[in-house]
N, C-alpha and C positions, 0 to 999 in steps of 0.2 A: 504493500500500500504506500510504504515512503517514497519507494522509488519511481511507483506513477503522480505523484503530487496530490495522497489522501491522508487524512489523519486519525490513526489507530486509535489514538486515546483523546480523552474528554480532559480539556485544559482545567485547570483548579477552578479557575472563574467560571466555569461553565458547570462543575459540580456544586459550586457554592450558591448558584444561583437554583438550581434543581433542588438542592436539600433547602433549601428558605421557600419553594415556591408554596402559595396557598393551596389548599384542599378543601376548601371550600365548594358546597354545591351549586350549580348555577342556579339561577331561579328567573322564571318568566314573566316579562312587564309588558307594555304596550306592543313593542316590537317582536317580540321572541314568545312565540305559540308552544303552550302545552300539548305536547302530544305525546304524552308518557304512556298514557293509554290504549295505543293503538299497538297492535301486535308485530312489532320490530322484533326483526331477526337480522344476525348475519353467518356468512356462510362463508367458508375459508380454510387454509388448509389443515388438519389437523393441531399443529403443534403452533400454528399463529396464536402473536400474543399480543400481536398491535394491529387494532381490530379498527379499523378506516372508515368503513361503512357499513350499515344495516340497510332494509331494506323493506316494503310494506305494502299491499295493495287495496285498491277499494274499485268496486264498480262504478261509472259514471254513466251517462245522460248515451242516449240511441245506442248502447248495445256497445259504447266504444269504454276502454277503463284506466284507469290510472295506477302510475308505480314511481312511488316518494322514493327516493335514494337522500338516504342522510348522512352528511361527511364530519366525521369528526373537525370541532373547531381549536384547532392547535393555535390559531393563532390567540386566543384567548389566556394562556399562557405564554408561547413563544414572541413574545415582542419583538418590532422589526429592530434592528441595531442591536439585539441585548448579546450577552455572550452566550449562548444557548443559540441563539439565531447564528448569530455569527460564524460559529461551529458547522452549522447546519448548511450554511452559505457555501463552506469548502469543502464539503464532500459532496453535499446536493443531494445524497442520497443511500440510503442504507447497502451496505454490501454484505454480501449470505454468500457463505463458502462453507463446504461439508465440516467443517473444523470448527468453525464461529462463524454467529453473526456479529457484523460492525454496524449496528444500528446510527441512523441520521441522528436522530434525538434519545439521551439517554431512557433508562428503562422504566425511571419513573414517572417520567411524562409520555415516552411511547407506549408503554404495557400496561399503565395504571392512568393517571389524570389525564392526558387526553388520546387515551383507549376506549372505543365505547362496550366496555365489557360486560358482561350478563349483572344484571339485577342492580347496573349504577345508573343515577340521574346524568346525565353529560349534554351541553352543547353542542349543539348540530348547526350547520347547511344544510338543509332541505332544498331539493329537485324533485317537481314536482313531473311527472312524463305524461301526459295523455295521448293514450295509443289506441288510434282506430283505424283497421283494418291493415295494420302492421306500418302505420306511418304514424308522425307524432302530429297531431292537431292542435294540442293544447303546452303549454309550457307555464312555469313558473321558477323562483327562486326566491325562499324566506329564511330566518332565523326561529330554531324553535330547540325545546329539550325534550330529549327521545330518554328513553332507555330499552335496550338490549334484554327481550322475553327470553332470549332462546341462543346459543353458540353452536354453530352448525359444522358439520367439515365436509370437503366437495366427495368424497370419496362415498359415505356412507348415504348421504341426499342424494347421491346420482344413485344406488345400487337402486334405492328404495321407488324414486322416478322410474324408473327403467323394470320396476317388479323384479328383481335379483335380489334384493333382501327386502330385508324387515325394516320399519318405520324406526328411523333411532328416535331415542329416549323422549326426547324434547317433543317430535313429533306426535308421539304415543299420548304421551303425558297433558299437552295442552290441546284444550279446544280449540278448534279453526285453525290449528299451524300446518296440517296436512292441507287442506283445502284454501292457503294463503299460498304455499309453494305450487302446488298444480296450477294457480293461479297467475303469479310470477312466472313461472316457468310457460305458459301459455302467452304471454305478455311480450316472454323476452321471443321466444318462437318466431312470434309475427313478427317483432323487429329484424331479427337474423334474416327470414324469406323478404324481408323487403329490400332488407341492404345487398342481399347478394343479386336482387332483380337490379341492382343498381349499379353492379361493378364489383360491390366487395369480397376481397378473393378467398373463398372455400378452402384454405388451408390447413393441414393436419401432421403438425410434426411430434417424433416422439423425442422426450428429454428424457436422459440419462440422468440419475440423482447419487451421489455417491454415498453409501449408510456408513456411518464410521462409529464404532464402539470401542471400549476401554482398548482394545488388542487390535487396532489401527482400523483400517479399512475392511466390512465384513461381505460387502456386495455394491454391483451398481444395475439401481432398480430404475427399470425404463417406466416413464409417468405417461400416457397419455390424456388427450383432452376426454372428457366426460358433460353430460349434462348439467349438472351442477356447475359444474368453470364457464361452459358455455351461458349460461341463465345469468350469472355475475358478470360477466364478460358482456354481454349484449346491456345489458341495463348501464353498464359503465360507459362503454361506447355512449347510450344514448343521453345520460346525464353528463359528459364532458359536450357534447356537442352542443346539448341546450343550454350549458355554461358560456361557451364560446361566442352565439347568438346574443344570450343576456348580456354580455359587457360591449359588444359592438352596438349592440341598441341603444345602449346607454354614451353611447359616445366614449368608453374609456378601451385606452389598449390593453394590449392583452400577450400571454408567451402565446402560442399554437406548437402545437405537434405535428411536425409533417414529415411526411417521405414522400420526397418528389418522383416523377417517372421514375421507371428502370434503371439503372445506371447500366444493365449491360441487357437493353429489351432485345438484342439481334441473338443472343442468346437462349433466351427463351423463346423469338420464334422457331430457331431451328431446333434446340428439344421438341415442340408442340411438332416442326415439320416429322421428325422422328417417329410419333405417337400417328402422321396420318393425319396431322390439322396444318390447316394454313391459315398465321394468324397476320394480324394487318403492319405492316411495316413501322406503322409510329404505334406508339406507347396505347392502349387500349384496352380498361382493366373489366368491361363487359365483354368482350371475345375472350380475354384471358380465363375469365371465371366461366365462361362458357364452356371451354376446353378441361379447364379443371373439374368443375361439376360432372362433365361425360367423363372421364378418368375415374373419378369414385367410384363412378358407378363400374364402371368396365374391370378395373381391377385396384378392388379397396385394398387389397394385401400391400401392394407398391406402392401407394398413393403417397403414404407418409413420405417415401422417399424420392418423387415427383416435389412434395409440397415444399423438402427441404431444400432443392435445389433450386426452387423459381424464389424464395427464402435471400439465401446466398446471393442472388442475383439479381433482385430488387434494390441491394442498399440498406444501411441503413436508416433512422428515423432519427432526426434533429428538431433543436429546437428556436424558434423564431420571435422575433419581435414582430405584432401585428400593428396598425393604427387602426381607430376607429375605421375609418373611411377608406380603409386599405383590402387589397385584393388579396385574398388567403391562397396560398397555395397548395391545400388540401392534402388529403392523406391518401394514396395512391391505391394500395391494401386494405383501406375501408371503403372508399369512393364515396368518401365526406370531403366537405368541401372546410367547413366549421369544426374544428376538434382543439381543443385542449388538454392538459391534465389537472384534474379536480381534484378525484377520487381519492388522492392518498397523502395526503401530509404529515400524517406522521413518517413515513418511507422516502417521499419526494420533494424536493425543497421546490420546482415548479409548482405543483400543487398547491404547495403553502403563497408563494404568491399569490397565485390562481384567488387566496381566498381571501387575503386580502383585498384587494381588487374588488372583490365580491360584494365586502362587509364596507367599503368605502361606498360603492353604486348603490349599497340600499340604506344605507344612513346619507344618501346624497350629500356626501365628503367629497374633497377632492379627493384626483387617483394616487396613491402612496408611492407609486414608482411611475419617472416622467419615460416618452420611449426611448430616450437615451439611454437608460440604467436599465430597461428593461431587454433591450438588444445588446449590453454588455452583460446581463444575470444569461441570457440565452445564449450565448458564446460558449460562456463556462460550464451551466449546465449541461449542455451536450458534450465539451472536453472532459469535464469528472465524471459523466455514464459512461464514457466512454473507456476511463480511464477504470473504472469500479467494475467495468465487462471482461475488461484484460486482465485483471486480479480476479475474478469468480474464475474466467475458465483456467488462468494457470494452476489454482490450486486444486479447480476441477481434472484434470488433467494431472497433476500428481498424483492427486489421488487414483483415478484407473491408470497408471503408469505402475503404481504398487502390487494392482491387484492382476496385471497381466507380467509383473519379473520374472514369474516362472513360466512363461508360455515363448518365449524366443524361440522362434524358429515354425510357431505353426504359421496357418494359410487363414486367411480370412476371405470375403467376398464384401463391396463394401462401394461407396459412390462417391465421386470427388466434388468436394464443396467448397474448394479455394484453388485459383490459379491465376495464378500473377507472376511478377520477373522474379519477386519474393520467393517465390514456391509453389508447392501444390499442398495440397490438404486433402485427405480422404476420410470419410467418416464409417468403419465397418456397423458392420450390422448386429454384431453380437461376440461378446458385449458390445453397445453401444455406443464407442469412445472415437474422436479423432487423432489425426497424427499426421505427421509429412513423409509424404512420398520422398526418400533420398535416393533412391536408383530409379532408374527407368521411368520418370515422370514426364518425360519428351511427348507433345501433342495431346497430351490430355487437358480437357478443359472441364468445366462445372459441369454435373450432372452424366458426366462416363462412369459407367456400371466397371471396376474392375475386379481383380482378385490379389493380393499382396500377400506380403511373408514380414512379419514384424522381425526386425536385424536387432533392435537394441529399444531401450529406455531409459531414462535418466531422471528418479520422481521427483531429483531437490528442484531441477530445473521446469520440470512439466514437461519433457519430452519424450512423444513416443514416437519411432522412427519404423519405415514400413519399405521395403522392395516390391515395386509392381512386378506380378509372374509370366 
């Protein structure tokens, strides 16, 4: 982390500020709506313990319904300038590696005071979605105090969605929370079919997770997407875009999220011409999700490994300074034109702006960041993801570097998802780890199905090194 320009430890002044902060419960006045009442949940990964958002539905007017997404209010604590901010400034963002997490904000304000965790009072941003007929019709954005009925994890909500298990605990337990999720999960549906009827691309990759117990590394377990991620996943998409909207109405700027075109679209036409599709020479992400949608279907077994290379070959996703009155350059992989990030301020210091922002346009304050400073926080933010992505996979990467030292010399089968003057990169199929091609990588480019012989590894560095056969 020192060596990419992030900071492992919480400075004194940033603990001394965390162990004096109040704990105090919020309580709701003219501006800030009770809605402690209503059956909030959130849904997340098992062992999450800095809980962002909840989430809640009601029926509305001609058959169409509503889905409130409530974001933890950190700024309520984290003050802009203070040292706790300021901290948060320089990394921008939590980093998670099989070893430790390096959380943004320390653990008593991420996992306790502004965590919206089961059975506390806490401050929210409420987004309010009205969805009809899998488009949004109605929108809003208020202050109110939620509390957390229920802690959910994507894993056991998907089996239960899907009829593979049983209703966990919470579900069983409280009235209306089965029939609040089928509900949600209904909600988020129609947004998915509407956004992919728009361009957004149908992609399904699987992640490798490294398990590490007392006696190093014990496996590396492949995650795929499920119902539940997807249901959270769509309701997020749709509440950062209605965020996005609400601060340009209002006249104030704003960061956006974007991943422009392709960076390498002649690439994935000629994969697509591979497959038997011929797609359009400029950048087109409704013929793309076209071709990918008939690929699911045709062969779901590959698909993940199709998804990963149009992935690699998209680019990745930065962050921008918008002006009110400014043209978005949209997000290529959702085929939204308006996106943000909202959702996560205890994780993402975007976010946290994001909510300031917010909290300044509905107290009609002026805006706290001018877009000067907002297009110098957007530089940085995007250089410390970037910089926090290259420290997840090194140490991701050690880690399956440990757990393949005794396999030198077998044969994998496996797809290449880097090539550049840098090198090649190929990602095998099982286990599910990448590595560089150092012999025979001549002419291969993204998305070539090969077969390798792993020659060596090296875990302090994260290198695992492979011979194409």
């Amino acid at each position: 982390m020192t060596d990419h320009g992030l900071e492992p430890d919480f400075p004194a002044a940033v603990l001394r500020e965390v162990d004096t902060a109040p704990s105090s419960d919020p309580q709701p006045d003219g501006s800030v709506r009770d809605l402690r009442q209503w059956l909030w949940c959130s849904i997340d990964n098992d062992d999450s313990r800095d809980l962002d958002q909840l989430s809640v539905w009601e029926p509305a007017d001609r058959g169409s319904t509503r889905v409130y997404v409530a974001i933890a209010d950190v700024d309520r604590l984290v003050k802009k300038g203070s040292a706790v901010d300021q901290h948060a400034q320089a990394n921008t963002t939590s980093i998670y590696t099989p070893v430790q997490i390096f959380p943004m904000l320390a653990e008593r304000f991420s996992t306790d005071l502004t965590s919206l965790n089961p059975d506390e009072d806490r401050a929210a941003i409420v987004v309010q979605i009205t969805v009809d007929a899998g488009t949004i019709s109605g929108a809003d954005v208020f202050r109110a105090i939620v509390r957390n009925h229920a802690k959910l994890a994507y894993d056991s909500v998907a089996a239960w969605l899907d009829g593979t298990g049983s209703a966990p605990d919470p579900v069983a337990r409280i009235p209306g929370l089965g029939d609040q999720l089928r509900a949600q999960n209904a909600a988020a549906a129609q947004l998915r079919t509407c956004r992919h009827e728009h361009g957004a691309l149908n992609l399904e990759t699987i992640q490798a997770r490294a398990v590490v117990g007392d006696d190093g590394v014990n496996e590396l377990r492949a995650e795929r997407p499920n119902r539940a991620k997807q249901l959270i996943e769509d309701l997020m998409i749709a509440a950062n875009g209605v965020t996005a909207r609400f601060l340009a109405e209002r006249k104030f700027p704003s960061i956006r999220r974007i991943v422009r075109s392709p960076e390498r679209w002649h690439r994935i036409v000629a994969l697509a011409r591979e497959h038997g599709v011929t797609l359009p020479v400029d950048p087109d992400s409704r013929a793309l999700e076209g071709f990918l949608t008939a690929e699911r279907r045709k062969d779901p077994a590959r698909f993940p490994d199709l998804s990963l290379s149009v992935v690699k070959l998209m680019g990745s996703g930065e962050y921008v300074a918008e002006a009110p009155d400014g043209s978005p350059a949209g997000h290529f992989g959702l085929a939204v034109r308006d996106y943000t990030h909202s959702t996560a301020p205890n994780r993402r210091y975007p976010d946290l702006i994001t909510q300031r922002l917010i909290k300044a346009a509905l107290s009609r304050s002026p805006a706290p960041y001018s877009l000067d400073a907002l297009a110098a926080l957007a530089r940085h933010c995007t250089d410390q993801e970037d910089a926090a992505a290259k420290v997840e996979r090194l140490v991701q990467k050690a880690a399956a570097a440990l757990i393949l030292v005794n396999r030198i010399g077998d044969r994998f089968n496996g797809i290449v998802t880097g090539a550049s003057p840098k090198g090649v990169w190929v990602r095998v199929f099982d286990p599910a780890v990448e590595g560089r091609i150092e012999i025979g990588e001549g002419g291969l480019d993204v998305g070539d199905r090969v077969t390798v012989k792993l020659i060596g590894v090296n875990p302090d560095r994260g290198f695992i090194d492979f011979a194409r056969m």
